[in-house]
C-alpha positions as CSV (number, residue, x, y, z in Angstrom):
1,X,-40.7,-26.4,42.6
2,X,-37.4,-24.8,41.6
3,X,-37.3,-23.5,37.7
4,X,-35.2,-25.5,35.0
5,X,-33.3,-23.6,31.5
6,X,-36.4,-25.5,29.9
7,X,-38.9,-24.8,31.9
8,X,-37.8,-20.9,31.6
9,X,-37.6,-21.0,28.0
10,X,-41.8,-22.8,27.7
11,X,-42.9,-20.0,29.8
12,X,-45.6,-18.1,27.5
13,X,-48.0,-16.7,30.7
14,X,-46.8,-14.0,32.4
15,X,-46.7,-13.9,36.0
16,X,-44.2,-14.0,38.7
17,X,-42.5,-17.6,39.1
18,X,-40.7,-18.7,41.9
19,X,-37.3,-20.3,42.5
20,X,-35.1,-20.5,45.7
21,X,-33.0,-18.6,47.5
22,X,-35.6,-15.8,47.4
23,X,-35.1,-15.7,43.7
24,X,-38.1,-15.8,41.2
25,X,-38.8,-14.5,37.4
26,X,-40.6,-11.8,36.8
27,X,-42.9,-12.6,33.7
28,X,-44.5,-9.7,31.2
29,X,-47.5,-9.2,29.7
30,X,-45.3,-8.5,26.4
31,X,-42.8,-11.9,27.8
32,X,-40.0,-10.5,28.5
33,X,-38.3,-11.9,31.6
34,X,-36.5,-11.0,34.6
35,X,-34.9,-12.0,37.6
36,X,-35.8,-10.3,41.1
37,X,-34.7,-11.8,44.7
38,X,-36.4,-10.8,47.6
39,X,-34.5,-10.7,51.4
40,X,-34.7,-8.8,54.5
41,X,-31.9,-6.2,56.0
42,X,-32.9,-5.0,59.0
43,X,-36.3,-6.0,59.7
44,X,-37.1,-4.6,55.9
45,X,-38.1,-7.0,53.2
46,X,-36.3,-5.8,49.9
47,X,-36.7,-6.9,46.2
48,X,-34.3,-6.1,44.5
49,X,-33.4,-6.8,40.3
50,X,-30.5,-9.4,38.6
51,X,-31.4,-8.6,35.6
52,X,-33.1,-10.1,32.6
53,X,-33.0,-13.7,31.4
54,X,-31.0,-15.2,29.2
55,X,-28.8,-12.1,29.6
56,X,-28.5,-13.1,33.2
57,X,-28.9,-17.2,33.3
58,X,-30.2,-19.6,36.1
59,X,-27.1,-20.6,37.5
60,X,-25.7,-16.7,37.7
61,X,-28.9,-15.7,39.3
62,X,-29.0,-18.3,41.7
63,X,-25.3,-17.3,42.8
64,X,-25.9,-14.0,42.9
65,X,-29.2,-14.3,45.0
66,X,-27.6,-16.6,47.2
67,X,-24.5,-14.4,47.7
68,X,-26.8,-11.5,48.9
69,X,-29.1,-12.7,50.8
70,X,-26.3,-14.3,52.9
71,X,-24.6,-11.0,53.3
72,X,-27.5,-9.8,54.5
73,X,-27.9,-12.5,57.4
74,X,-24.3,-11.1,58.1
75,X,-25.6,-7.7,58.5
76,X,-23.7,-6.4,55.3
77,X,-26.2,-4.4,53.1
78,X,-26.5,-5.9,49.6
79,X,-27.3,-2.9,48.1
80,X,-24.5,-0.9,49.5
81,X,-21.8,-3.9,48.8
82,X,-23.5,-4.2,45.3
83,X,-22.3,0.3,45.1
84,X,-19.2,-0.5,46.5
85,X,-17.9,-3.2,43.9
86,X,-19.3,-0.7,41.8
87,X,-16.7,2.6,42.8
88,X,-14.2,-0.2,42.8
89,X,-14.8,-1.1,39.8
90,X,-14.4,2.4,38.1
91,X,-10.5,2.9,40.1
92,X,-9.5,-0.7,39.3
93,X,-7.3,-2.2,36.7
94,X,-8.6,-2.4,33.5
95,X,-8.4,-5.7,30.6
96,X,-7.3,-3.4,28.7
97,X,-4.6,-2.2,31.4
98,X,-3.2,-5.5,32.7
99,X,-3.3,-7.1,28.8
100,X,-0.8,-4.9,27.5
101,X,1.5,-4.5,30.5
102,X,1.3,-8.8,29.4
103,X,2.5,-7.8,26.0
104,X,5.4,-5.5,27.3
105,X,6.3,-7.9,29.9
106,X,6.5,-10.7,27.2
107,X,7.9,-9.3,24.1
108,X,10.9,-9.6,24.6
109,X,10.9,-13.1,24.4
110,X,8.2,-13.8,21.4
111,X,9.1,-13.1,17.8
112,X,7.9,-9.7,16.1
113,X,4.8,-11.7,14.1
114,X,4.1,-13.4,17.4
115,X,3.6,-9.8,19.2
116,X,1.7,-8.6,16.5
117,X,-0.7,-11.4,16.8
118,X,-1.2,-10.8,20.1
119,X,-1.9,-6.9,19.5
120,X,-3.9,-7.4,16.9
121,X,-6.4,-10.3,18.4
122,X,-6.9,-7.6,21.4
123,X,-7.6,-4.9,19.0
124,X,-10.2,-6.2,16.8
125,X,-12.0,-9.0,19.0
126,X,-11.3,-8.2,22.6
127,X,-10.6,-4.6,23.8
128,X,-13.5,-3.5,22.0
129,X,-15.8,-5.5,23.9
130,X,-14.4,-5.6,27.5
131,X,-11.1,-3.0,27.0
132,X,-12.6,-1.0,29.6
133,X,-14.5,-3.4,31.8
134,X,-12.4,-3.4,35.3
135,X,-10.7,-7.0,35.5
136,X,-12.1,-7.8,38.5
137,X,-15.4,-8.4,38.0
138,X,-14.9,-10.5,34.6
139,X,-16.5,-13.4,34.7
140,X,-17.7,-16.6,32.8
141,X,-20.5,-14.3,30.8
142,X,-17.9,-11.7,29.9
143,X,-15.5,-14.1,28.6
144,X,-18.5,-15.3,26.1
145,X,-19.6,-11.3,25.0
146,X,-15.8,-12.0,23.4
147,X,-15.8,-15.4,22.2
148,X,-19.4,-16.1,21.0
149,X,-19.0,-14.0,18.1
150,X,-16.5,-15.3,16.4
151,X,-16.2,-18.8,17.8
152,X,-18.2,-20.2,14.8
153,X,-17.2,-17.8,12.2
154,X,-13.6,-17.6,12.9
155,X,-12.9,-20.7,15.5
156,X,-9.2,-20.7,15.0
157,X,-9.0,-17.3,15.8
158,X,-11.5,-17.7,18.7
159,X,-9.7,-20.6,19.8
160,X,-6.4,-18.3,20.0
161,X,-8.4,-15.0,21.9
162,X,-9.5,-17.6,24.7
163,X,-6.3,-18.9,25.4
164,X,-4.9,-15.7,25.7
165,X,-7.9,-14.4,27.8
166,X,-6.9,-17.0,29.9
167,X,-3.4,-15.8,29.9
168,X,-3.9,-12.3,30.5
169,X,-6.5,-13.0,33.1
170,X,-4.0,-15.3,34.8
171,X,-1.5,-13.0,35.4
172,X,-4.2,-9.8,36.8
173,X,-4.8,-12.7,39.7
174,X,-0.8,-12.9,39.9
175,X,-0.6,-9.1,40.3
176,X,-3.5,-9.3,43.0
177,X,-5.8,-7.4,40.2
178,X,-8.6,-10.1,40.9
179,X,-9.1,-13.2,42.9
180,X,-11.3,-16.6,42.2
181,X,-11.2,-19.4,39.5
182,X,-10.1,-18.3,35.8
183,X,-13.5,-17.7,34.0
184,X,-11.5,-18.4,30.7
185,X,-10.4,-21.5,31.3
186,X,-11.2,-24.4,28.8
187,X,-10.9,-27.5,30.8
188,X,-14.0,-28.2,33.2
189,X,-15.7,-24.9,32.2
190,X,-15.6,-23.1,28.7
191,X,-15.9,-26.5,27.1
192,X,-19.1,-27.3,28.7
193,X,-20.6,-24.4,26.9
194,X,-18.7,-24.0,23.4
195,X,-18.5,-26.7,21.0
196,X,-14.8,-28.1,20.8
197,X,-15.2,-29.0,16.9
198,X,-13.0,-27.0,14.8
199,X,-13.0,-27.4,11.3
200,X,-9.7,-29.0,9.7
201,X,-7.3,-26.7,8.9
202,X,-7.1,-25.9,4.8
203,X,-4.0,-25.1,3.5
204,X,-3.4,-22.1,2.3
205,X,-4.2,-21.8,-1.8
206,X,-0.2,-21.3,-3.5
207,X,0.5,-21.0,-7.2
208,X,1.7,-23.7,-9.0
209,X,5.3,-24.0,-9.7
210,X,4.9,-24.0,-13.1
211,X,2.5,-20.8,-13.0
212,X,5.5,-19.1,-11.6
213,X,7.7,-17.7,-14.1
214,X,4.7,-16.1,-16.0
215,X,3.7,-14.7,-13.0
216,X,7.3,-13.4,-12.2
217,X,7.4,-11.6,-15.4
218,X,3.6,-10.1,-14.9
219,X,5.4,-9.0,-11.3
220,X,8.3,-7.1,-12.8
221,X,5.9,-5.2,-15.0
222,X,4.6,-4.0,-11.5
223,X,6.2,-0.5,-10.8
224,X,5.7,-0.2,-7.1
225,X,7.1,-0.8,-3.8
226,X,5.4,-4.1,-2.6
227,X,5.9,-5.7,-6.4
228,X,9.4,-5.4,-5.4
229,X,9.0,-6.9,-1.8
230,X,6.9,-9.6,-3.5
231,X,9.5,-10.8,-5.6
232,X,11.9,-10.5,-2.7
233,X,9.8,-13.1,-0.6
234,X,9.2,-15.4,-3.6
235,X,13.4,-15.3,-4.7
236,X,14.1,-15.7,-1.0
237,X,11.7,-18.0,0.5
238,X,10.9,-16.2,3.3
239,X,7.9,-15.1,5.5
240,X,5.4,-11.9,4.3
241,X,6.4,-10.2,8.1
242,X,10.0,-10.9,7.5
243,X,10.2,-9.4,4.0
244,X,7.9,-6.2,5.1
245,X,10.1,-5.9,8.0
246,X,13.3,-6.1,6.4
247,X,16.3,-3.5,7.3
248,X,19.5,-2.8,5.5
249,X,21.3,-3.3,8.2
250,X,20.4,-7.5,8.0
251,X,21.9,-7.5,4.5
252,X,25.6,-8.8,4.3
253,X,26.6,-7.0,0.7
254,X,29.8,-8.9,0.9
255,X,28.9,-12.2,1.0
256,X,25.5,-11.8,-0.3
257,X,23.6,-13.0,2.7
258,X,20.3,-11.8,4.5
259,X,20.5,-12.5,8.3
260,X,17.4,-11.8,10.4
261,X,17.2,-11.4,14.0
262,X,15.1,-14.3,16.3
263,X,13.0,-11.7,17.0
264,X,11.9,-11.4,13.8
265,X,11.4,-14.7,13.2
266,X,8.0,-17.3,13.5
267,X,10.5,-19.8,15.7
268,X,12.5,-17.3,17.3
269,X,16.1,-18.3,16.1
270,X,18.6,-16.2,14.2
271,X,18.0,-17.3,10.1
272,X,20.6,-16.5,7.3
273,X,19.5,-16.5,3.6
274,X,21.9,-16.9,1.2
275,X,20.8,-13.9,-1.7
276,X,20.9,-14.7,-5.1
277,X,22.2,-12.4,-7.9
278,X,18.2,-11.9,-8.8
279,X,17.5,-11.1,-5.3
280,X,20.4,-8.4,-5.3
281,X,19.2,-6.8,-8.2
282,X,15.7,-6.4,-6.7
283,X,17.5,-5.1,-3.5
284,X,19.3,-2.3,-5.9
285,X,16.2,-1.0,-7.6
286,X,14.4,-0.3,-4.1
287,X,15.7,2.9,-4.3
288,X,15.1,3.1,-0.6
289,X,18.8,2.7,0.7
290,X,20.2,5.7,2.8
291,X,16.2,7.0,3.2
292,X,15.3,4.6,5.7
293,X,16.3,1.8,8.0
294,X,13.4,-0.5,6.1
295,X,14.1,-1.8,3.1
296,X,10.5,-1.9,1.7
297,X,8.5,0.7,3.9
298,X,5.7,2.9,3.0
299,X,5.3,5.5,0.9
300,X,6.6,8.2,3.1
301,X,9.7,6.0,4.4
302,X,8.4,6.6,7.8
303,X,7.0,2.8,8.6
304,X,6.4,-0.4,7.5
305,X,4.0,-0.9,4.7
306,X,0.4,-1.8,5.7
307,X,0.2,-5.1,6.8
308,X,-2.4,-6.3,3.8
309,X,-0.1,-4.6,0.9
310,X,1.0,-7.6,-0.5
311,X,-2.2,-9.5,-0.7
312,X,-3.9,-6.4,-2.5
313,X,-1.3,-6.2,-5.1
314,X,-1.6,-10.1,-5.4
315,X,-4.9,-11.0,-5.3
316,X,-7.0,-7.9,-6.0
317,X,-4.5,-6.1,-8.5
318,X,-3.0,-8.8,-9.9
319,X,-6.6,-11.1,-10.0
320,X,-4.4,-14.8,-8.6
321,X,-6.5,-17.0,-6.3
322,X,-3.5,-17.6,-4.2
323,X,-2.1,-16.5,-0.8
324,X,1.4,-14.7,-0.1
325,X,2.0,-17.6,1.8
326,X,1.7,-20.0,-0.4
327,X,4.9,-19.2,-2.3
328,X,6.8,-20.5,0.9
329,X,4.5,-23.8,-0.7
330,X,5.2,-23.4,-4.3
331,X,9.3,-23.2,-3.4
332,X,9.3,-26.3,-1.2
333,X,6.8,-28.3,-3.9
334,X,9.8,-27.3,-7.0
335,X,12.7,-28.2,-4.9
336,X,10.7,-31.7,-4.0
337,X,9.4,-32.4,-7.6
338,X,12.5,-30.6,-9.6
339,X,15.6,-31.0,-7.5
340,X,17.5,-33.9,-5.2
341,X,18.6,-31.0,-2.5
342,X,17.7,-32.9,0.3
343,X,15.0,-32.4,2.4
344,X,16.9,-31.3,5.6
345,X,18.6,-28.8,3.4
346,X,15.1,-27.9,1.8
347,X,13.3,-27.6,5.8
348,X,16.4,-25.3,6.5
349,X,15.9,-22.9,3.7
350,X,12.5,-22.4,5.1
351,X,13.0,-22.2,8.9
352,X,11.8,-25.3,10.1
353,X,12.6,-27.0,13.1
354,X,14.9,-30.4,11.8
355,X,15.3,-33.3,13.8
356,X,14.7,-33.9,17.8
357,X,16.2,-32.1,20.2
358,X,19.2,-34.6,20.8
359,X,19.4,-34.0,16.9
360,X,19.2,-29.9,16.5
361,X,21.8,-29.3,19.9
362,X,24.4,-31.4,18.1
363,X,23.9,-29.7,14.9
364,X,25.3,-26.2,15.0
365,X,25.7,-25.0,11.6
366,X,23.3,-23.2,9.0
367,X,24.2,-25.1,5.7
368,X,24.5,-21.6,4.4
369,X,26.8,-22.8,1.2
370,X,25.3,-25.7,0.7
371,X,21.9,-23.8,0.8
372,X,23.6,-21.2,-2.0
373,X,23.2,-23.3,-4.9
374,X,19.6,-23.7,-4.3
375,X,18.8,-20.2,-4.1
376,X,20.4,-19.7,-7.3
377,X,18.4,-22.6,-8.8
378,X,15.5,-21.3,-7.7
379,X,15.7,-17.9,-9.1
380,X,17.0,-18.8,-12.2
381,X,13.5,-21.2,-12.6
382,X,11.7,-18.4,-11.5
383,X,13.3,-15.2,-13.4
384,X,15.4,-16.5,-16.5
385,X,12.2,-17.3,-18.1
386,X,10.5,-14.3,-18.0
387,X,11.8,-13.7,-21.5
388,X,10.7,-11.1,-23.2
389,X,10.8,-8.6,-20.3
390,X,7.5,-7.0,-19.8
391,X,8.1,-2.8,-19.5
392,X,6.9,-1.4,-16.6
393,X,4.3,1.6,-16.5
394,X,6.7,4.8,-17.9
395,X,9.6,2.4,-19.0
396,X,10.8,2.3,-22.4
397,X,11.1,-0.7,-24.6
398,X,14.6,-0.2,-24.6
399,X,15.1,0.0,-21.3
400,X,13.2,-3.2,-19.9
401,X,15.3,-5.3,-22.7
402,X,18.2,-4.3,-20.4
403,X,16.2,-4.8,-17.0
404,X,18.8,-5.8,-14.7
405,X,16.3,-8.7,-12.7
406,X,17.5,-10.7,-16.0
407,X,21.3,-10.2,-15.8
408,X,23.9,-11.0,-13.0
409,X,24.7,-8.2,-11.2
410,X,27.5,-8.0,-8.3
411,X,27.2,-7.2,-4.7
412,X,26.7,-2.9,-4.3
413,X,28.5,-1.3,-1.4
């Protein structure tokens, strides 16, 4: 009688319990169970270990026993096929390998917070686990050393390493790295053994607009360089990755305009941000102009700021139960509830996608001007009533009174 998951799982006796295909579990006396298959090469019975169960399951045992003992009936040794995948394995292409040559081959086409997903979601979930492992012998159990981890603590995530296991493992087959069915495939195989119920998404906590201005004026009593990239995304709208990674050379002095690259953006399109005098001034008191090409970078100049800055000055600093995000939530909820801009003008300030395609390959232009009096609004809710200034650490009295965040200033050169 063959064995069942469930009948596997009741066992409480050990012994030796048998299977087909010359497999059987191995049973003992402290319960711990293994897998063994027994075949003859050369007129010489063999039995030879799978490894232990549930590590190994039924259905993987079953192949694998299968698989051998019909090698063996072809006069191929098991055992020195099983050493030769083996030495293969150790010359062959690595996950690790053949996932970031798919990052370098793809770059070039995603936007910078795209790539650094991607980089990131190898580093901490993947590479650790099966960086090394050679791509050819991953397989369905390898795929879940990765995802079972996190696919109930983190399922979004989780949901994103798979696909891109898939991805990766896709193109090692294209470059001949590995042959067979995708073992990271959802449809018809992952899905029968991971649940496919996510959790809805929860927006992201943002500050009330009219928690803003007090905020803003707790902000500019902040002397440091990611206060003044903070008030830089909040006056301008704009994504935390596109304010870290901002560069002098994107800012138009002489028509006070911010242009970042596609690659630097979420949808991969050019975006212009008409700068108010407020954002200007915080511009001028980065002090970072002419020591490097960033206009916020770290300490040393050298590099972008660490990627959790913002959040540490925000939420652990500054005590808010809010995300950076969110202020991309508490500009669009002011200009809904406080303004009749409209709301293609209002998606547009944000980079959002407007309209259909017929719709967006008709319509060329940015609305920058028309955007320019928004911008302007917006700062002057956000700054003009910080009133009194707040000094920073080391400033005089005297000298925040005349803090330039609270006065127009004209474009530098």
């Amino acid at each position: 009688m063959s064995l069942t998951q469930k009948v596997i799982q009741n066992i409480t006796t050990p012994g030796k319990y048998q299977d087909k295909y010359g497999l059987a579990l191995r049973v003992s006396p402290k319960l711990s169970k293994a897998w063994i298959v027994r075949y003859t090469f050369n007129g010489e019975r063999r039995d030879d270990g799978l490894g232990k169960f549930p590590d190994v399951s039924l259905a993987e045992a079953r192949e694998t026993a299968m698989a051998m003992r019909l090698s063996a009936s072809k006069g191929i040794d098991p055992r020195a096929e099983k050493e030769r995948l083996k030495e293969v394995a150790k010359s062959a292409a690595t996950f690790e390998d053949d996932a970031n040559e798919f990052i370098s081959r793809h770059r070039h086409g995603w936007s910078q917070a795209h790539t650094h997903q991607w980089e990131a979601s190898m580093r901490d979930h993947v590479f650790p686990i099966i960086g090394k492992k050679a791509v050819c012998v991953i397989d369905t159990k390898t795929v879940l050393t990765v995802l079972d981890p996190i696919w109930r603590e983190k399922p979004e995530t989780a949901r994103r390493v798979r696909n891109r296991l898939e991805r990766v493992l896709d193109y090692s087959k294209t470059l001949g790295h590995r042959d067979g069915d995708n073992p990271a495939r959802w449809r018809g195989h992952i899905q029968n053994l991971l649940s496919n119920v996510l959790p809805t998404p929860v927006p992201l906590e943002s500050m009330s607009y009219q928690a803003l201005p007090g905020f803003m004026r707790r902000l500019e009593a902040e002397d440091s360089r990611a206060a003044r990239c903070l008030q830089f995304l909040i006056l301008t709208g704009c994504r935390s990755s596109e304010a870290m990674g901002a560069r002098w050379d994107e800012i138009d002095w002489e028509h006070s305009v911010w242009r970042i690259p596609a690659a630097r953006m979420k949808g991969n399109e050019d975006h212009e941000i008409p700068l108010s005098q407020a954002a200007l001034t915080v511009l001028k008191e980065t002090g970072t102009r002419g020591r490097s090409e960033l206009i916020f970078p770290n300490k040393a100049c050298t590099a972008e700021m660490a990627n959790n800055s913002l959040r540490r000055l925000l939420v652990d600093k500054m005590g808010e139960n809010c995300t950076v995000h969110g202020f991309r939530a508490t500009f669009r909820t002011w200009l809904q509830e406080k303004t009749d801009f409209s709301n293609e003008l209002c998606e547009t300030a944000l980079a959002h996608v407007v309209g259909n395609l017929t719709q967006r390959a008709y319509t060329r232009g940015t609305q920058l001007e028309k955007r320019r009096p928004m911008m302007e609004k917006w700062a002057r809710f956000a700054v003009e009533r910080m009133q009194p200034p707040v000094p920073r650490q080391g400033m005089s009295p005297v000298l925040a009174a005349r803090s330039p965040i609270l006065k127009p200033l004209q474009p530098f050169t």
